[in-house]
Steps between C-alpha positions, in 0.01 A plus 500: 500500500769725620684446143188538328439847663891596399400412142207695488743860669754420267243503183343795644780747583654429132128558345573878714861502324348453086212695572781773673727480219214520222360803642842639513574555115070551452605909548785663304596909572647652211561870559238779612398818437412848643163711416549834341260630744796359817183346671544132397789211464431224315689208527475295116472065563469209309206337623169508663558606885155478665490801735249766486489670887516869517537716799815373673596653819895631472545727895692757494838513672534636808751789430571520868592133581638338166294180408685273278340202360136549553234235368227641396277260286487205339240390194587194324832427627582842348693706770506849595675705729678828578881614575639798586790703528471551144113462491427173315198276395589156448295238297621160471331227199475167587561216234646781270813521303721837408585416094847690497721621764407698801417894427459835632277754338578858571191751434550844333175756567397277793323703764484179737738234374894478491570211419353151471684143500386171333716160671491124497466501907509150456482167313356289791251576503486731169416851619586825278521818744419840418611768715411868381665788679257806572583855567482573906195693436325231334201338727568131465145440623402592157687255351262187370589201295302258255489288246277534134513133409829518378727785600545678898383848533677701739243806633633797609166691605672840498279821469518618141782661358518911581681593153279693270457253211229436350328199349182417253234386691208525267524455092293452190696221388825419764793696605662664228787596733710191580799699612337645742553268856458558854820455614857424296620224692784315385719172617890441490544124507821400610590058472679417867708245312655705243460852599323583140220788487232574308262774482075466439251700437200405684406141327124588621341670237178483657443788680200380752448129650184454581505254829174483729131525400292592811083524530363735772090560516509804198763416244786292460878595499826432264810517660830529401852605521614778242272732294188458362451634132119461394385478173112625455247248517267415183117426556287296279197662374228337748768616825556162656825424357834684527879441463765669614874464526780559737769593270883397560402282773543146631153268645650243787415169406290414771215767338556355167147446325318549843167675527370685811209661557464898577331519820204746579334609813266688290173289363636447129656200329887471573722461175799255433851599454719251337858576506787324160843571317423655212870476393825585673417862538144500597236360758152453331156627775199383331155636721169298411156623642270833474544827528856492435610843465372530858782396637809715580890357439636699831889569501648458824759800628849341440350340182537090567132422543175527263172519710193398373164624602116603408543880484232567757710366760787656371327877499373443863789342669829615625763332303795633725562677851725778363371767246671698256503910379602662191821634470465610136338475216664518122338502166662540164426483150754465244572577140515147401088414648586372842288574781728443824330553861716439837351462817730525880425401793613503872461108534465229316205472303206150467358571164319288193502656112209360260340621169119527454257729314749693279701617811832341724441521864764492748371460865692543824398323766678712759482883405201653644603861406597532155570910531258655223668824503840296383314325258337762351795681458736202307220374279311845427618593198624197289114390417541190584150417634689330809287507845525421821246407757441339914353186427490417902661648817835414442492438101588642215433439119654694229346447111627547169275525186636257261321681221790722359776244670632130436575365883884429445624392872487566892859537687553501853785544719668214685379666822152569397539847543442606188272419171570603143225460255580533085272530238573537097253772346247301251574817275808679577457880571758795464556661849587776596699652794360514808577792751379354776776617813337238733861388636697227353554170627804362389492111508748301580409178348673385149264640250312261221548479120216661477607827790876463323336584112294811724775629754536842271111524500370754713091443521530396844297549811612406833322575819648447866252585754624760757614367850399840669105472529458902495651483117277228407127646629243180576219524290154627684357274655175448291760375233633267744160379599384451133772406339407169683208485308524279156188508261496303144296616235360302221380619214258234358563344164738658279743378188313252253196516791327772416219409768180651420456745227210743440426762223838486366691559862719226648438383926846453461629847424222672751660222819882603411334917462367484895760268636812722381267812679448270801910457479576860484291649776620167783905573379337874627410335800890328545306175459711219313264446173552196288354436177436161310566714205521837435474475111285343266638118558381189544502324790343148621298483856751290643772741366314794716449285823837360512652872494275613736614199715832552503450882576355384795258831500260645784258472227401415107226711272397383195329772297271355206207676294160296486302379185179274454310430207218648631598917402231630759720374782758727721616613819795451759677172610694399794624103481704328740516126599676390823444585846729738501438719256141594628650791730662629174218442281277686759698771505572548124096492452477752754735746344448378126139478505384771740188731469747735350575339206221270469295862390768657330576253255160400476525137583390273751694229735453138408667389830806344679470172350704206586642336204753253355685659302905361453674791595347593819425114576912423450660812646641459836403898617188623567306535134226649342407566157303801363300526204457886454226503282332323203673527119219326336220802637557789238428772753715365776766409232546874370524604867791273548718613204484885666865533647285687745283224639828252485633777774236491722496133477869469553451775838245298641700105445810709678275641782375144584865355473615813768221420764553115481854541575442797760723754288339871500 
């Protein structure tokens, strides 16, 4: 029995011994490599090493009382642990073999590591050390290590570069500009053995990583190491597919092909994200499920993660703890038909760009003053159509009309201090030279191609907002009280929908003749006043509800003309169709249809009447729509073509707006 049982050891402990030596040629470490960005180390192998944890725990030193030879964690047999006196993190690979001599890497444009050094530690068991020297300012308790499937990452979770350069982080078609990178980091190899050198650029080329995928109750979050360059999503036509691309980037493997849903606490069906390699250079987002262009692609402040969420929660939530001021504004137009506008701030900036009806939007998340005054001043006089608008307490949305402009690509600073925005002219203009003695910013970031071929030009208007608050006066405080106050009008039909037409005369043209009055006299009122269109356009329903939605408005007015086919028929309408519109409706019919005008126009109310209609039914604001007569009766119709009457009418929609939202 006893020999039976010796047998049995022996047999065992030399199973241990082939499976031990198998395992130790199954991983083979060939060289590695540094990021551009100096965030990330990645060791290249031969091989499939299975370890995927994140998060691991390096302590810092005790500067006090040197600690030397600290454990800190071990995940897989892969161990982890701290020196000092230099300030070291250590990482040795089990079963792994160094092909080629022992190394040491020396960085060049490192703001955190020296040095690092690649070693056989030993052959029994096989274990290849790496040992990277930090600067004594580095935190090693931001240093984190990994593994993609096939090659260890090395994560150093520094704050983002401070130098002013700046990247591409949203483009029509990718980033033009491949030689601009975060950070020129470079490695010095030198071979123990023979003492020979060599010098690399970084072997990297991918400028972002993208490592973790993380759900919380609103949205869901990609996170990575390096910079995230966006390239603008594309829609089908019914809105419930879109792609988009992440554009000189690298998917780990352990996302590869996987499809996760976008979580909603709100009472609508959550999409699906599904996450590929497109090719070396690009990660592939496909979104399936309605209402796409709902949803807001949110850039995170050092740039290295994508947020995804349903607007609404994005408008009413706070996406960070520390806001942001302007520190100047800077608009230029240039002889060869670009539009260039830079926006500074204090801090670093949360912010998403996206393109819908005809304009570019660029929203920041943290910026709940955007200085008027300053803006006025820089954008003025180039004609640009550019506004700028509170969309909640601590928000901010700027818009560009993409009618006269092709979008051409959205910079920001490595910080996240700053935004540049460039657009090419559809139909280049001559300009002229602008006097403007606003003072001059001088930047101090590398200028484009595009600022290079317009550095002599002189049609530029910059605008720093004054730190002494007696030279800058605050404006009265109705403005400040109104200015809160958004209103969208629509102007029914429009375009190839000519809506009703009576004796010749067009409901289209009499809507757009009121609702550009109604315009005027609320911009009178410092009321923000946005129209569905403003010229003789067309325009689908949806088209008009989704920019009201994303205007996010205290309230929407739809002005139509009535018709019937019975001619006798006229009089005053007042529609609305959810619960809370009545309030509105109630007070529109009070204003719109009083005593007053009911016997000076010689017409008759017909009623607040609660009605289906798609614009008021799919706005998010409080809606009504008004029919201000009948086209189709010949005596009310020739009432209604009198730029007189369209006055009064316009005076009386504008007095019911003012007393719903309690502006005198």
């Amino acid at each position: 029995m006893f020999l039976l049982r010796f047998i049995i050891l022996i047999f065992f402990l030399s199973t241990l011994f082939l499976q031990s030596a198998f395992c130790a040629s199954n991983y083979k470490i060939q060289d590695l490599i540094i990021d551009n960005s100096d965030r990330m180390v990645v060791i290249k192998g031969d091989g499939n090493f299975k370890e995927n944890k994140t998060n691991v725990y390096a302590p810092i030193p005790n500067t006090t009382v040197p600690v030397a030879n600290t454990p800190i964690n071990i995940i897989n047999n892969i161990s982890k642990f701290t020196l000092s006196n230099p300030y070291r993190f250590v990482l040795d690979i089990p079963n792994a073999t160094l092909i080629g001599a022992s190394r040491t890497y020396k960085t060049t444009n490192s703001n955190t590591i020296k040095e690092i050094v690649l070693s056989q530690f030993s052959v029994s068991p096989n274990i290849v050390r790496a040992v990277v020297t930090v600067n004594n300012q580095a935190d090693l308790s931001k240093i984190s290590a990994y593994s993609n499937g096939s090659d260890i990452i090395i994560k150093y979770n520094n704050p983002i570069i401070t130098n002013s350069i700046q990247y591409k982080f949203f483009t029509p078609s990718g980033d033009a500009d491949k030689t601009i990178v975060p950070q020129n980091t470079y490695l010095t190899t030198t071979f123990n053995n023979t003492n020979d050198s060599k010098t690399t650029i970084p072997s990297l080329q991918n400028k972002y990583y993208l490592s973790r995928i993380s759900q919380n109750s609103d949205g869901i979050l990609l996170k990575g190491i390096g910079s995230i360059s966006l390239i603008r999503p594309s829609y089908n036509a019914s809105n419930t597919e879109a792609v988009f691309y992440l554009d000189s980037a690298t998917l780990s493997s352990k996302y590869e092909n996987k499809t996760y849903k976008v979580p909603s606490s709100q009472n609508i069906k959550c999409p699906s994200i599904t996450l590929s390699t497109y090719n070396s250079k690009r990660i592939k987002v496909e979104l399936k499920g309605e209402s796409l262009r709902d949803y807001r692609l949110v850039m995170s402040s050092d740039g290295q993660s994508l947020y995804i969420s349903h607007r609404t929660y994005v408008l009413n939530n706070k996406l960070t703890s520390e806001n942001a001021k302007i520190t100047s504004y800077k608009a230029q137009k240039n002889s060869n038909g670009y539009f260039i506008f830079d926006l500074a701030f204090t801090n670093p900036v949360v912010y998403s760009a996206f393109e819908l009806n005809d304009n570019f939007y660029l929203d920041i998340y943290n910026l709940p003053d955007f200085n008027q005054i300053a803006f006025d001043n820089a954008l003025k006089s180039l004609g640009t159509g550019t506004s700028a608008s509170k969309i909640s307490t601590d928000k901010t949305r700027y818009i560009i009309p993409l009618k006269n402009f092709n979008f051409s690509y959205a910079n920001t600073e490595s910080n996240a201090k700053s935004i540049k925005l460039c657009f090419k002219e559809k139909t280049v203009q001559t300009t002229t030279q602008n006097n403007n003695k606003d003072e001059l910013v001088i930047s101090t970031s590398k200028p484009t191609n595009v600022e290079k071929d317009s550095m002599m030009d002189k049609n530029i208007v910059t605008f720093v907002p004054k730190k002494d608050k007696e030279e800058t006066p605050k404006p009265p405080k109705k403005q400040e009280i109104s200015s809160m106050k958004k209103v969208v009008i629509d102007p029914g039909h429009g375009g190839d929908d000519s809506g009703a037409i009576g004796g010749g005369v067009y409901e289209k043209t009499l809507n757009l003749n009121v609702a550009l009055m109604v315009e005027e006299k609320l911009k009178k009122k410092n009321i923000y006043t946005y129209m569905t269109r403003n010229k003789d356009m067309t325009l689908s329903l949806e088209d008009r509800t989704t920019y009201s939605n994303e205007i996010a408005p205290d309230i929407f007015v739809s002005i139509h003309t009535n018709s019937t086919l019975q001619e006798d028929s006229y009089g005053l309408e007042i529609h609305y169709y959810k619960d809370d519109s009545l309030n509105l409706a109630q007070t529109m019919h009070k204003n719109f249809v009083s005593e007053k005008n009911l016997k000076k126009w010689d017409t008759k109310d017909r009623g607040v009447i609660k009605s289906r209609f798609y614009v008021i039914n799919h706005t998010e604001a409080p809606s009504i729509l008004i029919e201000m007569g009948f086209i189709s009766n010949r005596e009310e119709r020739a009432k209604l073509v009198k730029k007189s009457r369209q006055e009064e009418i316009a005076d009386s929609i504008v007095k019911g707006i003012l007393e719903y939202l309690g502006i005198k």
